[in-house]
C-alpha positions in Angstrom: 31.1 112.0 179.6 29.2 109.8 182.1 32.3 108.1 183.6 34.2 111.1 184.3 31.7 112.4 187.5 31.8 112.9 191.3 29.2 109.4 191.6 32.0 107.6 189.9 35.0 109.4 192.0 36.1 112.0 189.6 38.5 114.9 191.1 37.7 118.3 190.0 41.8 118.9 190.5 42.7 115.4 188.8 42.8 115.8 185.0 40.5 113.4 183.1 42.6 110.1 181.0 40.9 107.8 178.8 42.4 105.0 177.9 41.5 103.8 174.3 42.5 99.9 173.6 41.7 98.9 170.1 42.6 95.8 167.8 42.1 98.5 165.0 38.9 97.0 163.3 36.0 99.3 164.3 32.7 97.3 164.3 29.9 100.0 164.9 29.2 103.1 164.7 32.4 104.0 162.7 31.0 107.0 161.1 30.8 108.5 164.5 34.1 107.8 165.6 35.3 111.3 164.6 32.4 113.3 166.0 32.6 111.5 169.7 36.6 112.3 169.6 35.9 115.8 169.1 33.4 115.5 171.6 35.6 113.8 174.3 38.7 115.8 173.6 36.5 119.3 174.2 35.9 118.2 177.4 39.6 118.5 177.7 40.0 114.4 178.3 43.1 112.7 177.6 42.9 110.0 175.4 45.9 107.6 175.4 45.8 105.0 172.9 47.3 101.4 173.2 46.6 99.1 169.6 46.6 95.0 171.0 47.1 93.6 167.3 49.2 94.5 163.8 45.9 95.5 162.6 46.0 98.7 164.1 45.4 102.0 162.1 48.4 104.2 163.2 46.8 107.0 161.2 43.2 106.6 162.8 45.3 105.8 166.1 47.1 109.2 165.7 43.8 111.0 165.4 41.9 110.2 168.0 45.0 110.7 170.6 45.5 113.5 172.3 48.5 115.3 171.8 50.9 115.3 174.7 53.0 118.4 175.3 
């Protein structure tokens, strides 16, 4: 993932968090929403989700989270 380098201050002992803020209505590229997850969350990232509106989609939430342990 292009954020998570040393140019932009990554730390090779500092695990990688992304923070995903969503108002629940995708707009593009939905169909690869599930792909890039996979994608993101095999580069052992941590997504941590925060929905800003009722309209969120616990279920699509729930997927692209990662689990916490």
């Amino acid at each position: 993932m292009v954020c998570f380098n040393r140019a932009n201050g990554d730390r090779a002992d500092v695990p990688n968090v992304a923070i995903l803020i969503t108002d629940g209505i995708p707009t593009r590229e939905v169909e690869l929403l599930e792909g890039e997850v996979d994608t993101i969350k095999g580069l052992d990232i941590r997504i941590v989700g925060v929905g800003v509106t009722d309209q969120v989609s616990f279920r699509r939430l729930r997927f692209c989270l990662s689990r916490i342990d």
